[in-house]
C-alpha positions in Angstrom: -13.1 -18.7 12.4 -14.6 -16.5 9.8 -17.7 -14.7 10.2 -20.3 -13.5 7.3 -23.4 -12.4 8.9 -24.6 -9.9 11.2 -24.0 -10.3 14.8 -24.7 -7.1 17.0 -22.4 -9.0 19.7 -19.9 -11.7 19.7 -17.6 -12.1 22.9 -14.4 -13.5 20.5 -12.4 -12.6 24.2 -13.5 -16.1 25.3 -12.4 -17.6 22.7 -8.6 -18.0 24.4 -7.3 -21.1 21.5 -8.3 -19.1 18.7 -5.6 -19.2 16.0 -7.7 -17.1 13.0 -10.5 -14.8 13.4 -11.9 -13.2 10.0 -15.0 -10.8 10.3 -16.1 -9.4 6.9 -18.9 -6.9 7.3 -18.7 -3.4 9.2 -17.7 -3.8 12.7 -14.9 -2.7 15.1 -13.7 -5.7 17.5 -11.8 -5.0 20.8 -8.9 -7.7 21.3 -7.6 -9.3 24.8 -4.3 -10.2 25.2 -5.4 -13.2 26.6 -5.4 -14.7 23.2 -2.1 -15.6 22.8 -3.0 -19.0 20.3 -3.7 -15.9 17.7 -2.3 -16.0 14.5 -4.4 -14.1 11.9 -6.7 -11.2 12.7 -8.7 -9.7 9.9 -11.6 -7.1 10.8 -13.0 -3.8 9.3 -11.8 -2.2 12.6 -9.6 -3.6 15.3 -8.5 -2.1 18.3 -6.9 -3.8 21.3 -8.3 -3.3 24.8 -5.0 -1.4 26.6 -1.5 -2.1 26.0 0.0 -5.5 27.3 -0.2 -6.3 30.9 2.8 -7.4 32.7 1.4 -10.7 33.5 0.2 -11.6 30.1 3.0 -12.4 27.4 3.0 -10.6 24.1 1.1 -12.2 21.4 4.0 -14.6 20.3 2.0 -16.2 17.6 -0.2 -13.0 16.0 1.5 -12.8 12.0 -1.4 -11.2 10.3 -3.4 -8.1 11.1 -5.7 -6.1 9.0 -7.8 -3.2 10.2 -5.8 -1.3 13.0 -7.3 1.5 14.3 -4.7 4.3 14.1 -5.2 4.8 18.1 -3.5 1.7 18.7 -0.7 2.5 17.0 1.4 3.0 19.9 4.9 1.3 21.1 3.5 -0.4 23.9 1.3 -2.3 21.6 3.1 -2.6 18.6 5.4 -4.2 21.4 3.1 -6.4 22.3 2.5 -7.9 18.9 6.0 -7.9 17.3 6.3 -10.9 15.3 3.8 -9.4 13.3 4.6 -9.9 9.0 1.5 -8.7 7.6 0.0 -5.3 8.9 -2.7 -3.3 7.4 -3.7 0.0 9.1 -7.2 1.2 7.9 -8.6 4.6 9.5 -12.4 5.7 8.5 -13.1 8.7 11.2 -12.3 11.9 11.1 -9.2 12.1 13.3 -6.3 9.5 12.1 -5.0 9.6 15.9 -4.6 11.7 19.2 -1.0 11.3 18.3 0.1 12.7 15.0 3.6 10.6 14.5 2.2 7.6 15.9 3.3 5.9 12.6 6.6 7.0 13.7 6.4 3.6 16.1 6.4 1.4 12.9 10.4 1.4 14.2 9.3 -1.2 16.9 8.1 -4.1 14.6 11.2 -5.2 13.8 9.9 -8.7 11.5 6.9 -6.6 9.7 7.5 -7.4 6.2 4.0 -5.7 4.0 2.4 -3.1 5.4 -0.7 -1.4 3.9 -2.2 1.9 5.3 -5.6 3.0 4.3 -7.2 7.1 5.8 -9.8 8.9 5.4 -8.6 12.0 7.0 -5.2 13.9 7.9 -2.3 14.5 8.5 -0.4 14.3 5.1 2.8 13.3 6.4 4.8 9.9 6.5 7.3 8.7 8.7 10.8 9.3 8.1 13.0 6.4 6.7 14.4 5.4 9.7 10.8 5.1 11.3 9.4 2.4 8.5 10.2 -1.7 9.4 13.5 -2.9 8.9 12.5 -5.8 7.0 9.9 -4.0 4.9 9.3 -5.4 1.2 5.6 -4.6 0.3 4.4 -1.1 0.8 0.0 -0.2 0.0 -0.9 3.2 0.7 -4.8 4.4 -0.1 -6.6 7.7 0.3 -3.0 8.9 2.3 -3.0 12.6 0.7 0.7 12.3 0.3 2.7 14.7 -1.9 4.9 13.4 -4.9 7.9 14.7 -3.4 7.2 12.2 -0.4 8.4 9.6 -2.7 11.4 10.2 -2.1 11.2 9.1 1.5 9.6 6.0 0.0 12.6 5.4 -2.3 15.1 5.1 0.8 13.4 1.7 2.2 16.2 -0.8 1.1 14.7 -4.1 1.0 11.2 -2.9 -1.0 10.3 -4.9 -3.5 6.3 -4.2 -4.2 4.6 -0.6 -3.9 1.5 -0.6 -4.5 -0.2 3.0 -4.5 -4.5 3.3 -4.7 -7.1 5.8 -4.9 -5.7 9.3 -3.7 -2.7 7.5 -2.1 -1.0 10.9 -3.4 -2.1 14.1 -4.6 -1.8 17.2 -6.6 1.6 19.0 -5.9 -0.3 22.2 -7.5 -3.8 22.5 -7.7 -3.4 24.7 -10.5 -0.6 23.0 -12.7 0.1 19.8 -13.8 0.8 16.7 -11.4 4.4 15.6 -12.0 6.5 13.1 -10.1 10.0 13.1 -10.8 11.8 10.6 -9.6 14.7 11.9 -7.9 17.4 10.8 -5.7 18.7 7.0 -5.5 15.2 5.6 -7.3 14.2 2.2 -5.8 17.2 0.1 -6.1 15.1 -3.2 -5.4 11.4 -2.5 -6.0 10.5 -5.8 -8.8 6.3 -4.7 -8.6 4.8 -1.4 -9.0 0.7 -1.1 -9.2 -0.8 2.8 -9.7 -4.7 2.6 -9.5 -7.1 5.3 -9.7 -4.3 8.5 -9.2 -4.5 12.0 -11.0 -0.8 11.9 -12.0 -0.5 13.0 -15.3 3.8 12.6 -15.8 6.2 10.0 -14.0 9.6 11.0 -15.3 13.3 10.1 -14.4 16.2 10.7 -15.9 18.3 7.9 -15.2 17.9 4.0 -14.7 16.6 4.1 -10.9 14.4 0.8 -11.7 17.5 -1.3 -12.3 15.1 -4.6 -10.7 11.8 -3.4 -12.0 9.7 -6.4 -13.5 6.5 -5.5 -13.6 4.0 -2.0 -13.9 0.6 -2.4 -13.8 -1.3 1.0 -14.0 -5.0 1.1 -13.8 -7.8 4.0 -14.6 -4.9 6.8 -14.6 -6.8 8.7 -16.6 -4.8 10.9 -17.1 -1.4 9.9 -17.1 0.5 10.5 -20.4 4.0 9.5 -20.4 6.2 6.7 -18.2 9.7 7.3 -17.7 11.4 6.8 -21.5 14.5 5.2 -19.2 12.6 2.6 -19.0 13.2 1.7 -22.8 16.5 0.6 -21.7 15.7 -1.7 -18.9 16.7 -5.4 -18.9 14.8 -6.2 -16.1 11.4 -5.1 -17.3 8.8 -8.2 -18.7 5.7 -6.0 -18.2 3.5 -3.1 -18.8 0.0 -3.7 -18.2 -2.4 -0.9 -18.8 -6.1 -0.9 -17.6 -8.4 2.2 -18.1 -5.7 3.7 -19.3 -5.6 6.9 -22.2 -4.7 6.1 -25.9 -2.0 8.5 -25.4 -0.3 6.4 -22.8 -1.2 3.2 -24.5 1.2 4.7 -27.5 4.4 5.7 -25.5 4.1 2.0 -24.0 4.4 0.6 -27.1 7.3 2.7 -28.3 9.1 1.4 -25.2 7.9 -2.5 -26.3 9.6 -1.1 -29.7 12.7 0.0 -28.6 13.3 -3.4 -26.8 12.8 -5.2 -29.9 15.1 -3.4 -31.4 17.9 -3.8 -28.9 17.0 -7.8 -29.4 15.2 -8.0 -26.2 11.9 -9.4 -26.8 10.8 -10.3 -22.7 9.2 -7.0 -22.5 5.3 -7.4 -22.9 2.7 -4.6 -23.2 -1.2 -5.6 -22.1 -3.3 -2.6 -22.6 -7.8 -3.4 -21.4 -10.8 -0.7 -21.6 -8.2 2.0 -23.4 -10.0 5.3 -23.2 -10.2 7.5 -26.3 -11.1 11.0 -25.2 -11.9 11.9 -21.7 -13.7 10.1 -19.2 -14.4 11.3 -15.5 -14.8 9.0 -12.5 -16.3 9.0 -9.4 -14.8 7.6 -6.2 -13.9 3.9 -5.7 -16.1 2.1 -3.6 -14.9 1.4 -0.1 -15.2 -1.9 -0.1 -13.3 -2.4 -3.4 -10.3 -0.3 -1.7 -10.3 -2.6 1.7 -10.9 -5.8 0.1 -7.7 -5.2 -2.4 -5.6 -4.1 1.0 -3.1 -7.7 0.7 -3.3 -8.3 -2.7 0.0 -8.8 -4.6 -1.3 -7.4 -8.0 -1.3 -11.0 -9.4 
């Protein structure tokens, strides 16, 4: 069932064989656990009525969710809908949650595979390793407030494979200085995808191959990013650098790394660069519905 226009009121509880339910405008929907025939859930703002009653079964058959309020990110619930692949948690109030580490109780959805979280408001903080899915292979974060030196959290997931970071995902270590992330630590032994879109990072640095599985980068309106890890010239993994919105500057040190593969007799490595900027440029904020409607997408 998929919904376009505007209803002030629509009792979806009754609906109890109800497999998808897809709501596109501005709305917050309460869920039953009556509907155990759910399988995809897709609102602006979900929340689920009270945790799982004793006489209701879990919601066996519930693989997609997008739009989770952060109040219902508790254990009981995530409990209740734990063969959950695909969740997206999207927060647009003030307070993320009563509970400061609920994310914390991302440890009870043992088959979540892509998560995507999306705030408007505090705290800065992300779980600790040991507290994100076990199966875990596509990571979105967006308007998060994150340091840099979170990544290195991030880095620890074992089985990630796509990170995709949006608008304000992360922010400046030093107001006054330069924003630097220097990749640290064991890298991301795995990761194949990595989109940056819309960040004020100006350096990404490392100092040793900790992309050995890297395939593709696509970075878009970093306006000010200058450089990309040089390492990366030695990659044999890497078939892509796609640059969108991007300075002339970084354009340049791309195409240096595209050089150096050539030389070595690698010629997979590809370099796409659209809209390069020459000068400066400032930007406003992205558009909400831009952000939420990109929440799932795989970057191509």
């Amino acid at each position: 069932m998929m919904v376009y226009g505007r209803i002030e009121y629509l009792p979806i509880y009754k609906l109890l064989n109800l497999q998808t339910f897809i709501f596109l405008l501005d709305s917050r929907y309460s869920i039953t656990w009556k509907m155990s025939q759910l399988r995809h859930l897709h609102c602006r703002s979900i929340y689920f009525l009270s945790s799982p009653p004793n006489k209701y079964r879990v919601l066996e058959n519930l693989r997609s969710v997008s739009g989770l309020n952060p109040s219902c990110c508790t254990k009981e619930i995530f409990e209740g809908i734990k063969k959950v692949k695909q969740l997206g948690i999207c927060n647009f109030e003030l307070n993320f949650s009563s509970d400061p580490n609920c994310l914390d109780n991302l440890r009870y959805l043992h088959e979540l595979e892509a998560l995507s979280i999306v705030s408007y408001s505090l705290p800065r903080s992300i779980p600790c390793p040991a507290s994100f899915p076990p199966k875990l292979k596509k990571l979105t974060l967006c308007k998060t407030f994150l340091l840099w030196e979170d990544m290195a959290i991030i880095s620890r997931l074992p089985k990630l494979e796509v990170l995709q970071l949006k608008a304000q995902a992360f922010e400046c270590n030093d107001c006054n200085g330069e924003t630097i992330w220097e990749v640290t630590d064991m890298g991301f032994p795995v990761l194949k995808f990595f989109l940056l879109e819309w960040l004020d990072l100006e350096y990404w640095r490392a100092t040793d191959d900790y992309f050995p599985c890297l395939e593709r980068i696509i970075i878009r309106n970093c306006h000010k990013l200058k450089e990309i890890p040089q390492v990366l010239a030695d990659s044999v993994t890497l078939q892509l650098i796609e640059l969108r919105g991007c300075s002339s500057s970084l354009v340049t040190f791309a195409t240096k790394i595209q050089e150096n593969h050539e030389d070595l007799g690698n010629n997979i490595l590809k370099v796409d660069a659209f809209d390069t900027i020459r000068g400066q440029r400032l930007f406003n904020n992205i558009g909400l519905d831009m952000l939420f409607d990109n929440i799932f997408n795989n970057g191509g």
